[in-house]
MARBA-3410 file (N, C-alpha, C, O; in Angstrom, 1 decimal):
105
104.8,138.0,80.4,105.3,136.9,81.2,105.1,137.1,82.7,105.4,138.2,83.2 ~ 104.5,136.0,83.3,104.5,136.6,84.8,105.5,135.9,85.3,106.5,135.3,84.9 ~ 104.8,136.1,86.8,106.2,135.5,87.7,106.5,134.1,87.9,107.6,133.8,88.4 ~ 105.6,133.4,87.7,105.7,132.2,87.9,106.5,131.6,86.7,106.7,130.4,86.8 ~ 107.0,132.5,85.4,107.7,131.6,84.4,108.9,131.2,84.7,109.2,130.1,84.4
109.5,131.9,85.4,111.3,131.8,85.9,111.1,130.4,86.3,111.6,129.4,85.7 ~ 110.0,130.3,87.7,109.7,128.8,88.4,109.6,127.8,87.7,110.4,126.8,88.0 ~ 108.6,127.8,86.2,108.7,126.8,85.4,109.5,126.4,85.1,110.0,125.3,85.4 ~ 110.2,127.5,83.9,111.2,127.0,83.6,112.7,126.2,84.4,113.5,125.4,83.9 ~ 112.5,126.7,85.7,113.4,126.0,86.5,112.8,124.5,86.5,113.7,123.6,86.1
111.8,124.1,86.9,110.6,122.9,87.0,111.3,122.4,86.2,112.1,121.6,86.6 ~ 111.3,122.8,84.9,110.9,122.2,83.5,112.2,121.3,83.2,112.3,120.2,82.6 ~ 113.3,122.3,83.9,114.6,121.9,83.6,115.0,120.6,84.7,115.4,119.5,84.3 ~ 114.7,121.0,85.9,114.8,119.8,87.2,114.1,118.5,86.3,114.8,117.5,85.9 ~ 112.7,118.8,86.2,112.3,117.7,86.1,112.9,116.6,84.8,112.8,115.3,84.9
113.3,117.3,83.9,113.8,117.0,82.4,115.1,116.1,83.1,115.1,114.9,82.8 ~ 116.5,116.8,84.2,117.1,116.1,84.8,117.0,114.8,85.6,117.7,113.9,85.9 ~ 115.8,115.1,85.8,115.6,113.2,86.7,114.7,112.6,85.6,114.0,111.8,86.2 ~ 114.5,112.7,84.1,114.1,111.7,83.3,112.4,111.7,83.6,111.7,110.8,83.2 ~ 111.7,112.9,84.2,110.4,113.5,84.3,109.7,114.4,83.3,110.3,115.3,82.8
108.1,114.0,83.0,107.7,114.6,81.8,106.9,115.3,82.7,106.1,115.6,81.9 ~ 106.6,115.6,83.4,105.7,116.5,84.2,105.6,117.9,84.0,106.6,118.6,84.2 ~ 104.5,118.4,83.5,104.4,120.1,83.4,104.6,120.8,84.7,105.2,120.0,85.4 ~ 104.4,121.7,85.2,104.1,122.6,85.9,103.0,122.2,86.4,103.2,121.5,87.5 ~ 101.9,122.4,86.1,100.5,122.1,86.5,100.5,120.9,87.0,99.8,120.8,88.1
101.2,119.5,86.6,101.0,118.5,86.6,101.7,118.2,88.1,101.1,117.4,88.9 ~ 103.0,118.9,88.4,103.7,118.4,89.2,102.5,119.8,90.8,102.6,119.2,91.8 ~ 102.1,120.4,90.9,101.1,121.2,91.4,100.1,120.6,91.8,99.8,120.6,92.9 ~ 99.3,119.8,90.6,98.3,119.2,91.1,98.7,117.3,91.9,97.8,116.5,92.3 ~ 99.9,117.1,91.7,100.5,116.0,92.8,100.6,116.5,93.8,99.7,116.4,94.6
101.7,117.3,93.9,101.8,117.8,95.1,100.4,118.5,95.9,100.1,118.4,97.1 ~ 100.0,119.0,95.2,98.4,119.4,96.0,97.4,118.3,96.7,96.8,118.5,97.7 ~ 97.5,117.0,95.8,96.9,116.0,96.1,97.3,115.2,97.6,96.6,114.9,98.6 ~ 98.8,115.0,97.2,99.3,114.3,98.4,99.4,115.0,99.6,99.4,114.4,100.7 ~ 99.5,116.9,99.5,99.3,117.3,100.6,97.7,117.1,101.2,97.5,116.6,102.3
96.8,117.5,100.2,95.8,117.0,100.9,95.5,115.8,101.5,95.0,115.8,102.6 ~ 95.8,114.3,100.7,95.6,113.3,101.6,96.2,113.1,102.8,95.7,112.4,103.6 ~ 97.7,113.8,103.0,98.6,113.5,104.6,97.4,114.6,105.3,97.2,114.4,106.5 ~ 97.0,115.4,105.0,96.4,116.7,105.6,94.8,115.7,106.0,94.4,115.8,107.1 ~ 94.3,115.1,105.3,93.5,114.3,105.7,93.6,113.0,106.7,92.8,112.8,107.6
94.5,112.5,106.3,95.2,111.7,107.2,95.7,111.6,108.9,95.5,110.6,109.6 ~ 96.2,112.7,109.0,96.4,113.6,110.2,94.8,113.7,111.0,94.3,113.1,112.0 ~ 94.2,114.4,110.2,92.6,114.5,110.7,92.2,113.7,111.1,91.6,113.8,112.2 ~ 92.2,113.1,110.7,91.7,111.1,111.0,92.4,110.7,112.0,91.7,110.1,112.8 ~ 93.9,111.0,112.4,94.5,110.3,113.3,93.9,111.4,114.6,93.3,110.9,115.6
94.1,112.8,114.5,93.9,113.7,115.7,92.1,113.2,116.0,91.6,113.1,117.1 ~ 91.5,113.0,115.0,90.0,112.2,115.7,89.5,111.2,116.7,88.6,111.1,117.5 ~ 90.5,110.4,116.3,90.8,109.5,117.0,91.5,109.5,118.4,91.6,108.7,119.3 ~ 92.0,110.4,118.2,93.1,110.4,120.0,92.4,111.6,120.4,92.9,112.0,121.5 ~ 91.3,112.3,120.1,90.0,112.5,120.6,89.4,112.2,121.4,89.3,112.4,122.6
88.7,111.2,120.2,87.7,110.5,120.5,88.6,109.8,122.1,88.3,110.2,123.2 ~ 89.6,108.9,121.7,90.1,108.1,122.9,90.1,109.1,124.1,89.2,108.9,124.8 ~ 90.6,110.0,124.3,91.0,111.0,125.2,89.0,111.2,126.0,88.9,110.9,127.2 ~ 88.4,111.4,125.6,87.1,112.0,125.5,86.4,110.5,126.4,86.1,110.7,127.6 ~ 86.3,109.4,125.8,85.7,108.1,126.1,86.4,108.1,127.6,85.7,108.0,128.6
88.0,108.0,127.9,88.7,107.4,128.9,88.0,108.8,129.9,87.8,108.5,131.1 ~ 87.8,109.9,129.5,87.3,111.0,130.1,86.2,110.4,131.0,86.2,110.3,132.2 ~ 85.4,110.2,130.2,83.8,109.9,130.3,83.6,108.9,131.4,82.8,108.8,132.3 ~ 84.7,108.0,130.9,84.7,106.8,131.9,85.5,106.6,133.2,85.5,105.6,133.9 ~ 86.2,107.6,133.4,87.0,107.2,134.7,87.6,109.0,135.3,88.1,109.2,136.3
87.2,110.0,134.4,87.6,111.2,135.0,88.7,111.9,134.2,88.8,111.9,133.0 ~ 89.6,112.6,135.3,90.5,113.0,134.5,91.4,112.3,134.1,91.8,111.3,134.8 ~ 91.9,112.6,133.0,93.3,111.8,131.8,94.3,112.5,132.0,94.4,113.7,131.6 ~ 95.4,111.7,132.7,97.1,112.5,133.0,97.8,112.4,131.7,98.1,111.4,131.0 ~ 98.2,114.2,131.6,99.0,114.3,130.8,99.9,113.6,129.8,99.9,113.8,128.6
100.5,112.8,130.5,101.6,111.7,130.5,100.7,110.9,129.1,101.2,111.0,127.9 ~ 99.7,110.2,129.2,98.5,109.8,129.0,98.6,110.2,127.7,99.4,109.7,126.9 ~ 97.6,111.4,127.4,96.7,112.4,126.3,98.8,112.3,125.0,99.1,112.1,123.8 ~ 99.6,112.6,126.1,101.2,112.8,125.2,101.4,111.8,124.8,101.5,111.9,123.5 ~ 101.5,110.3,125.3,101.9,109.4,124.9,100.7,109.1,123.4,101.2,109.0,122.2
99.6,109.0,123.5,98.9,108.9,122.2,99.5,109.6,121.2,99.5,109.0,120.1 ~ 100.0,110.9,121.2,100.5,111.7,120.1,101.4,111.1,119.6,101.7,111.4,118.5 ~ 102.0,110.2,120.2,103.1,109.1,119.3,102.6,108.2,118.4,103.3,107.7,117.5 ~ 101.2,108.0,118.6,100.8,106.5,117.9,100.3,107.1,116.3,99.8,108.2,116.2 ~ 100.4,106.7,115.5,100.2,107.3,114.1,99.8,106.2,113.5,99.1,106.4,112.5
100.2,105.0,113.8,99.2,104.3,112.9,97.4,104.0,112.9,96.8,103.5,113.9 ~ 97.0,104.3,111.8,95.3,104.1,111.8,94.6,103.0,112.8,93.9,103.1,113.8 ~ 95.2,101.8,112.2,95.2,100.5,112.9,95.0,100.8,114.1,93.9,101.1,114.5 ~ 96.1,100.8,115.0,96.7,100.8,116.3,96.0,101.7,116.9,95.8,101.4,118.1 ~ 95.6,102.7,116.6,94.2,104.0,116.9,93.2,103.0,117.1,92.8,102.5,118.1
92.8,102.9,115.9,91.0,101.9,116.3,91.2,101.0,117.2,90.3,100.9,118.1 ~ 92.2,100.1,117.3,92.2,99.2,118.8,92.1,99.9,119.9,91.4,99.6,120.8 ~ 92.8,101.0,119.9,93.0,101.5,121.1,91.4,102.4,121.6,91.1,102.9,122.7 ~ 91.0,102.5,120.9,89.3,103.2,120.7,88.5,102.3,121.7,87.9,102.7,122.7 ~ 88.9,100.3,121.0,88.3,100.0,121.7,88.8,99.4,123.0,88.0,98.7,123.6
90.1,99.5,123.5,90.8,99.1,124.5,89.8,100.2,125.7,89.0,99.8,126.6 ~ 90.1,102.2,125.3,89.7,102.8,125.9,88.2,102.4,126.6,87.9,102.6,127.8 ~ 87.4,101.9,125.6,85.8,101.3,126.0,85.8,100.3,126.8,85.0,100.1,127.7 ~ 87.0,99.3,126.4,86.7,98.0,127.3,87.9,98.0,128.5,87.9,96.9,129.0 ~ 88.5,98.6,128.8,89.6,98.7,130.0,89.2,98.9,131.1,88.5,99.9,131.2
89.6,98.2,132.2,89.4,98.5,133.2,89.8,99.5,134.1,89.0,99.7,135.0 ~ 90.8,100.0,133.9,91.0,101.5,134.8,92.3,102.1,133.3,92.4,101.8,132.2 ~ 92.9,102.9,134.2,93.6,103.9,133.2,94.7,103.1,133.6,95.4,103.7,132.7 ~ 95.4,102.4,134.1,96.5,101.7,134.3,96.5,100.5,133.2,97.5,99.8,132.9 ~ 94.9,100.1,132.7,95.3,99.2,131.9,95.0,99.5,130.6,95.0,98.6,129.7
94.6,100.8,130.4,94.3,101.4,129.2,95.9,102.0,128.3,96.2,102.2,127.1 ~ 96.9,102.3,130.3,98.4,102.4,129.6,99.0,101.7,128.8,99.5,102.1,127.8 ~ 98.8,100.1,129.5,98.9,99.0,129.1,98.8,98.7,127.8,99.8,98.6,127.1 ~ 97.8,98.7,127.3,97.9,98.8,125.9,98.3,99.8,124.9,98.6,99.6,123.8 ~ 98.3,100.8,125.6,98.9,102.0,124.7,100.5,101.7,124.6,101.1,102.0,123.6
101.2,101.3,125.7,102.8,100.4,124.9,103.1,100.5,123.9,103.6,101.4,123.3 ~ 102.2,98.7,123.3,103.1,98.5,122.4,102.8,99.1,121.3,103.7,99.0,120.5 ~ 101.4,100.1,120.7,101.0,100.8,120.2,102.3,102.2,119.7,102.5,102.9,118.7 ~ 103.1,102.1,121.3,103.8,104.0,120.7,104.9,103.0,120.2,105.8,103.8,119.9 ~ 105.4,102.0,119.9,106.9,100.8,119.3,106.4,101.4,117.5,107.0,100.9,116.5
END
């Protein structure tokens, strides 16, 4: 018996209590899954405030702190890609703030 039996059998019993048929393995490879997709997900979003960070760079110099922080709030995918292209089409960094607003709500 190794070590991981005590775990199951705990699993086996939890899950049995909320009306769950899930093995061990089964409830492992969910949980593995969904960490991977938020773990992917994240990726996606940190590319993106990247990418933005990098373009607003390119185009007007340095990016105040204030700035690069306030993006770390925005987490929706959506609201990222607009702002991708706000960062390309804006006219200075005061109005690139502008749009980042209603984005961190």
């Amino acid at each position: 018996m190794g070590i991981e039996a005590p775990f199951q059998e705990g699993f086996r019993l939890l899950a049995k209590a909320y009306g769950k048929e899930w093995t061990w393995q089964q409830a492992y490879e969910k949980g593995f899954k969904e960490g991977y997709e938020e773990g992917l997900k994240m990726g996606r979003q940190e590319r993106f405030r990247m990418s933005i960070v990098e373009i607003l760079r390119n185009r007007f110099g340095t990016v105040p702190e204030e700035l690069t922080a306030a993006l770390e709030s925005v987490t929706v995918e959506q609201q990222l890609r607009a702002l991708i292209e706000s960062a390309v089409t804006c006219a200075d960094l005061a109005a690139f703030a502008a749009a980042l607003r209603p984005a961190q709500s």
